[in-house]
Each structure stands twice: as C-alpha cells, then as structure tokens.
C-alpha positions in Angstrom: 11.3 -22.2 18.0 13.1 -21.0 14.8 15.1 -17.5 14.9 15.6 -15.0 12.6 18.9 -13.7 11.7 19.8 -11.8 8.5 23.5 -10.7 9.0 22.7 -7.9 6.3 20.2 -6.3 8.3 22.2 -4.1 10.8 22.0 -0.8 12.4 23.2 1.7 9.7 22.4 -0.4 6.5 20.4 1.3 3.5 17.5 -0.5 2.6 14.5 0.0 0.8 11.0 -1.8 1.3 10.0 -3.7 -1.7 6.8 -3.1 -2.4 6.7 0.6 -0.7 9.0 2.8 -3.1 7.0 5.9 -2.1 8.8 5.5 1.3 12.3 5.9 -0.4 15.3 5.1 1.2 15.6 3.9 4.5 18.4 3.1 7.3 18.5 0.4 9.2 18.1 1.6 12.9 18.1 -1.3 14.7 17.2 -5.4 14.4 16.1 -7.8 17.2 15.3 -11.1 15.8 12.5 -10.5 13.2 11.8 -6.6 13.5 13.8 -4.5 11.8 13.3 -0.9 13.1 14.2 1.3 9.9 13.8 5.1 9.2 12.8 5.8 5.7 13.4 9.5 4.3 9.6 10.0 3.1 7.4 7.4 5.6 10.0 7.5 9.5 10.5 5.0 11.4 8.7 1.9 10.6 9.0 -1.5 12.1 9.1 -4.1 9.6 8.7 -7.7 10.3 11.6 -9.2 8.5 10.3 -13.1 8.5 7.6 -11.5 6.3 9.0 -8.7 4.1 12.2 -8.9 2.5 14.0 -5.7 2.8 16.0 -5.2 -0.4 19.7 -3.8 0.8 21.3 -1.0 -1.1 25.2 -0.5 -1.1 26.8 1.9 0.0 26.0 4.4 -2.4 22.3 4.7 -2.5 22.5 5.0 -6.5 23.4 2.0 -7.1 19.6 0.7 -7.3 16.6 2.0 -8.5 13.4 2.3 -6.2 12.7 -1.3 -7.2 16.1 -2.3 -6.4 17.5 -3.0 -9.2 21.2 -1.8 -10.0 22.4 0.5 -12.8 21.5 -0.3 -16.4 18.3 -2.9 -15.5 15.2 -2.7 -17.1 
C-alpha cells in the first residue's frame, strides 16, 4: 500500500482548488494521508482527496496568485 504525503499540505496553509475558483481561498485545516480537510472563504469546509486533486498552494500573502494560481504579472 502506497501513502500519501505532501509536506506542503499542513494545517494553516492557503491553498486554492484548481479547477473551483468560485470557492476562493482556502486554509488548510487538517491532512491525514490523502484527505485534506480545507475551509474555503466562499464554499466551508470541504474534504478533498489529495491523490486526486492537486491543491495549488499560495504563499503567504494570498496576492501573490491569481484565482488560477498563477503569480503576479502571468497571463
């Protein structure tokens, strides 16, 4: 049995769901292997299957990518 582990994915990381940019930002609430429990400002708390959906991670300044996110000046 393979695990999942994404070191990037930890309680208090902003992420936001790739293909769900309606849902806006979201923080990472807690990760036990493969789900990802976030809380996104416009959708709550959703548990996301992280073997399946790749959560795109923002830095620490939510600005710093666009809702597709990609960082400051890309097109």
């Amino acid at each position: 049995m393979t695990t999942f582990g994404d070191p990037f994915l930890e309680p208090g990381v902003l992420v936001r769901h790739p293909s769900q940019a309606d849902w806006g930002l979201g923080q990472v609430q807690s990760a036990a292997g493969r789900k990802v429990t976030v809380n996104f400002e416009h959708a709550g708390k959703r548990t996301i299957d992280a073997g399946v959906v790749s959560l795109l991670v923002v830095g620490d300044d939510p600005r710093e990518t666009d809702s597709r996110g990609h960082g400051p000046g890309a097109t």
